[in-house]
C-alpha positions in Angstrom: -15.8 29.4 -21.4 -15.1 31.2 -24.4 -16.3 35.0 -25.3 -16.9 35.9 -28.7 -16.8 39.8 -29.0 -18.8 41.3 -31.8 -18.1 44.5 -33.5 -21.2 46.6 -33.5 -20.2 50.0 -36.2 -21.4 53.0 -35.3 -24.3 54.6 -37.2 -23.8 58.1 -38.1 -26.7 59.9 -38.1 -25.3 63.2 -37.6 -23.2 64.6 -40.5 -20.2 66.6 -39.9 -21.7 69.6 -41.4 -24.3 69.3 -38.5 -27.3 67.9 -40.1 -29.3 64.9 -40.8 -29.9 63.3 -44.2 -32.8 60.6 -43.4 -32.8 59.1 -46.9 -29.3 58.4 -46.3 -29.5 56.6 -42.6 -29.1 53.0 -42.6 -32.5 52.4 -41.2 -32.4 48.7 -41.3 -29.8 49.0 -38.3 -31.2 51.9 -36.5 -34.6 50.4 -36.6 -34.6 46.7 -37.2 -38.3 45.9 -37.2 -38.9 47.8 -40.2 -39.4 51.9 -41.5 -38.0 55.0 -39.6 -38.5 56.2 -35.9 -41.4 58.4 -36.9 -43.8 56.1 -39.0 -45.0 58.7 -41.3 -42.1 61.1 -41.1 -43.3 63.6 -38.5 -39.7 63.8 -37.2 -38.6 65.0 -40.7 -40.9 67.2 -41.3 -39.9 69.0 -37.8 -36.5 68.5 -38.6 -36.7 70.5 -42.1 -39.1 73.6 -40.6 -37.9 74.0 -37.6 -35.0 71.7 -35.7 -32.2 72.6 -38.2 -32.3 75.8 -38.0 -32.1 76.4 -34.1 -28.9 77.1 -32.5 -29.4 75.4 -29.3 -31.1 72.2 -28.6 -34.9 72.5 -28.5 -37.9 71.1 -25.9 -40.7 68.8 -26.8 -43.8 67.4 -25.7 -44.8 63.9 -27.0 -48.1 63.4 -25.9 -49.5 59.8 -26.1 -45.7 58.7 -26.6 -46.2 55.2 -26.6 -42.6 53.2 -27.0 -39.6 55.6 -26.4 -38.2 54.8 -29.5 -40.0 52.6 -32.3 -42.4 54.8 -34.0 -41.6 57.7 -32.1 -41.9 61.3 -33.3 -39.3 63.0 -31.3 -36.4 60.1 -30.6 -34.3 61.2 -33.1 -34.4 65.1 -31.4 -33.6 63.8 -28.2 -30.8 61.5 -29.0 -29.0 63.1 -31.6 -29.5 66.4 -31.2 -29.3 66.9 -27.6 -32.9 68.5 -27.5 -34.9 67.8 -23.6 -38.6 67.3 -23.2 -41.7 65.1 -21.7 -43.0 61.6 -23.2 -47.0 61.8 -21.4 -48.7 58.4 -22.0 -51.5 56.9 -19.9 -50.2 53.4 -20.1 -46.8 52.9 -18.1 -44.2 52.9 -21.0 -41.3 52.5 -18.1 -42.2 49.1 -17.3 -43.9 48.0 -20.7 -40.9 49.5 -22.6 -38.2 50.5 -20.8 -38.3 54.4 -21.5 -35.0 55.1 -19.3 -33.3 52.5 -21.2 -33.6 54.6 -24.1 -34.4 58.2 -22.8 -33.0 60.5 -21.0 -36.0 63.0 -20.7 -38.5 62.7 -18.4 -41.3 60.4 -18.7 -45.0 60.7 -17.0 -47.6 58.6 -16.6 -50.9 60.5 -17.3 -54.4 60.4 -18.8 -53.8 63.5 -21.4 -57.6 64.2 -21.0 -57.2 64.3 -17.1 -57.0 68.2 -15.2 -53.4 66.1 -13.3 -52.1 66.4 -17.4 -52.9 70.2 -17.1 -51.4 70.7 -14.2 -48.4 68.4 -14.9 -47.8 70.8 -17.8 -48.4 74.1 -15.9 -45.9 73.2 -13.2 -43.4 71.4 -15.7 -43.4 73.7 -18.7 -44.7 76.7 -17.4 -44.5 80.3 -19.7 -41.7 77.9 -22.0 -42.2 78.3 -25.7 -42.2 74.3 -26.9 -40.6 73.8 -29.9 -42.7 70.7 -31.2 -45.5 68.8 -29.6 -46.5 65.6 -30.9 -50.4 64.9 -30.4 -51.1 61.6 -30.5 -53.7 60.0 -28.0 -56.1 57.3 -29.1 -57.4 54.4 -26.6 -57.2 51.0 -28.9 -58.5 51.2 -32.5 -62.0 52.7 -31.7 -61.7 55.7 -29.4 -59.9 59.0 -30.4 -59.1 61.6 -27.5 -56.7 64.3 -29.4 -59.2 66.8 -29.2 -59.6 66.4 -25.6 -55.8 66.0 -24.6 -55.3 69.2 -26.9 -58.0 71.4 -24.4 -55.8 70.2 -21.9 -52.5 71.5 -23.3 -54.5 74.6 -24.2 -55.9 75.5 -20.7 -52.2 75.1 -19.4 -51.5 78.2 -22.0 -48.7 76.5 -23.6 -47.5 77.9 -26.6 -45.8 76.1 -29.1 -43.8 76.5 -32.5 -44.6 73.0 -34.7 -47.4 70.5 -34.0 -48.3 67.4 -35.7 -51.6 66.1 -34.4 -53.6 62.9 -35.2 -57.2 63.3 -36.2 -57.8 60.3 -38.1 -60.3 61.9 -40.1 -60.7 58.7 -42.1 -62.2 56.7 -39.0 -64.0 59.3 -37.0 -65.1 62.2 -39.3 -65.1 65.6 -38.0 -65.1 64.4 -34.5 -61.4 65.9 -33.8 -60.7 67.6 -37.0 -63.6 70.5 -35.8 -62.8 71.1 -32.5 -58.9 70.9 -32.6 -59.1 73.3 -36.0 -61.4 76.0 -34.5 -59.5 75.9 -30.9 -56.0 76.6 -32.9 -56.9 78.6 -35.3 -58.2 81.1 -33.0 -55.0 80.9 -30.9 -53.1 82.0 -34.4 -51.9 78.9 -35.5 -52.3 78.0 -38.7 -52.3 74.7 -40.9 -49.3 74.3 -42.8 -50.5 70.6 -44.0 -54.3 69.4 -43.8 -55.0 66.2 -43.5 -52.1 64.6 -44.1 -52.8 61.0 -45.4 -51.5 57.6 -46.3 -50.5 56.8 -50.1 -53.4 54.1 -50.3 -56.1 52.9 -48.0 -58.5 54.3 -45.6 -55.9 56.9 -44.7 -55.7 58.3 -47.9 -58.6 60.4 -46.3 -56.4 62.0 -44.1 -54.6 61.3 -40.9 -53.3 64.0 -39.7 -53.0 67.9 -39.1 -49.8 69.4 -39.3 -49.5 73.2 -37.5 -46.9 76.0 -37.5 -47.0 79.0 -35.8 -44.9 81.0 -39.0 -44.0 83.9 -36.6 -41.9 81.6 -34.5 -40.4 80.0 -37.6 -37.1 80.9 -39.1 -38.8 81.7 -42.0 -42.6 82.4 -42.2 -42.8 82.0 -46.3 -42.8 78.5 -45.4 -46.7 78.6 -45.5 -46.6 79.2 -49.3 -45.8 75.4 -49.7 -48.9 74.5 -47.9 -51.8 72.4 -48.9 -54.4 69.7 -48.1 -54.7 66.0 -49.0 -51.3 65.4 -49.3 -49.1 62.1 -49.2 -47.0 62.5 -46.1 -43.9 61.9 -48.5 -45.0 65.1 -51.1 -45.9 67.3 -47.1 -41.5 66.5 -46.3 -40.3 66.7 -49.8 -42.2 70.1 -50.1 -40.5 71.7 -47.1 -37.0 70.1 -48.3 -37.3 71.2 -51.2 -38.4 75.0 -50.1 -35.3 75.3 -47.6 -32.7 73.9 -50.1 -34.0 76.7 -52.6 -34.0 79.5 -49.6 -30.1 78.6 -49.2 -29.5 79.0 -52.4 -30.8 82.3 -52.7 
C-alpha cells in the first residue's frame, strides 16, 4: 500500500503584531463552505470594540450556539485568542456536530428559556463580568425566543461588556425588539447599533441589536459612531475606522 502525504499550510490568522486583519484571512481555507465564521461579522465587530484591546484572554457566552465553528460568533475568540466560555444550545451540538472536535470550552445542552439555563449560568458564571454574549435562539424559521432566553441571562444577574442579539425585526415585529430594548436599557446598557440589517431583502429591516456597556469599554466615545439601520458592513467599518483614528491621535 502506498501513502500519499499532503502538505496542509498553516493559516495565519494571528499577526505578529498580535492582531487579526479579517479582510486579509484566506477564508476560502478557513471556511470552505463559503463566507467567515461569524455570518454577519459579529466576531469583528467584538473584535474591534472590545477583544483587541484586552490584555488577557476574555469569557463568552454563545447562547443558541448551534455548530461550534461554521457560522459561529465567538470561534475565532476561542481558538485564536485563547479566550474560555460556554456554547448553550437546546439541540445536542456534541453529537450533531462534534463540538469537542473543535472546542475546547465547555458545551451545555439547554433550553435557554428553561429556569435549568438560569441556574446553569448562576452556578457556572456566577458575579464574572462576560466579555461578549452572543444571543441567538430561534426554534426553526417561525418561532423567536431571544427575548425569553435574554430574562433568563438577566435573572442570573450576569453582567456583561458587548452583546449582539438577534431580534429579527423583519419577521416578527416588535415581538423581541420591545422587551429585550426596555429590559437592557434599564440595566444601563445602551445600543451602539439598532437594527442591524442585511444589504438587500427582508433583512434590510433589521436583524439585529448590537449593545455595549461604554463604561466597561476601553474607550466609551465609541458610542459617537452609533446609529440605526445600518448595513452590518458600514456597523464594522464604523468601529474600524474609529479605533484606527484613536491610535493615531
Amino acid at each position: 500500500m502506498t501513502f500519499k502525504f499532503v502538505h496542509i499550510p498553516t493559516i495565519t490568522v494571528v499577526q505578529e503584531n498580535g492582531t487579526i486583519d479579517f479582510d486579509s484571512l484566506d477564508w476560502s481555507a478557513l471556511r470552505p463552505k463559503g463566507g467567515r465564521f461569524a455570518n454577519e461579522k459579529q466576531d469583528e465587530f467584538v473584535y474591534h470594540v472590545l477583544a483587541k484591546h484586552l490584555e488577557n484572554p476574555g469569557f463568552f457566552l454563545d447562547v443558541g450556539c448551534a455548530h461550534p465553528k461554521d457560522g459561529s460568533n465567538t470561534y475565532i475568540f476561542e481558538k485564536y485568542l485563547g479566550w474560555s466560555g460556554i456554547g448553550f444550545d437546546v439541540g445536542d451540538v456534541e453529537r450533531d456536530a462534534d463540538w469537542s472536535l473543535h472546542r475546547n470550552s465547555e458545551f451545555c445542552q439547554v433550553d435557554a428559556t428553561s429556569e435549568k439555563f438560569t441556574d446553569i449560568l448562576r452556578e457556572r458564571v456566577g458575579d464574572r463580568i462576560v466579555d461578549y454574549i452572543s444571543v441567538d435562539v430561534d426554534f426553526g424559521a417561525s418561532t423567536i425566543l431571544a427575548h425569553k432566553a435574554l430574562k433568563r441571562i438577566m435573572d442570573a444577574d450576569i453582567k456583561f461588556k458587548v452583546m449582539t442579539l438577534e431580534h429579527e425585526y423583519f419577521k416578527y415585529g416588535n415581538l423581541v425588539t420591545e422587551p429585550t430594548r426596555d429590559i437592557l436599557t434599564q440595566l444601563g446598557y445602551k445600543m451602539l447599533f439598532k437594527n442591524v440589517a442585511f444589504p438587500e431583502g427582508p433583512g434590510s429591516a433589521g436583524f439585529e441589536d448590537w449593545w455595549v456597556n461604554p463604561e466597561r469599554l476601553p474607550d466609551g466615545d465609541i458610542m459617537s459612531v452609533g446609529d440605526e439601520n445600518l448595513i452590518y458592513d458600514e456597523c464594522i467599518s464604523r468601529v474600524k475606522y474609529f479605533d484606527e483614528k484613536e491610535g493615531e491621535e
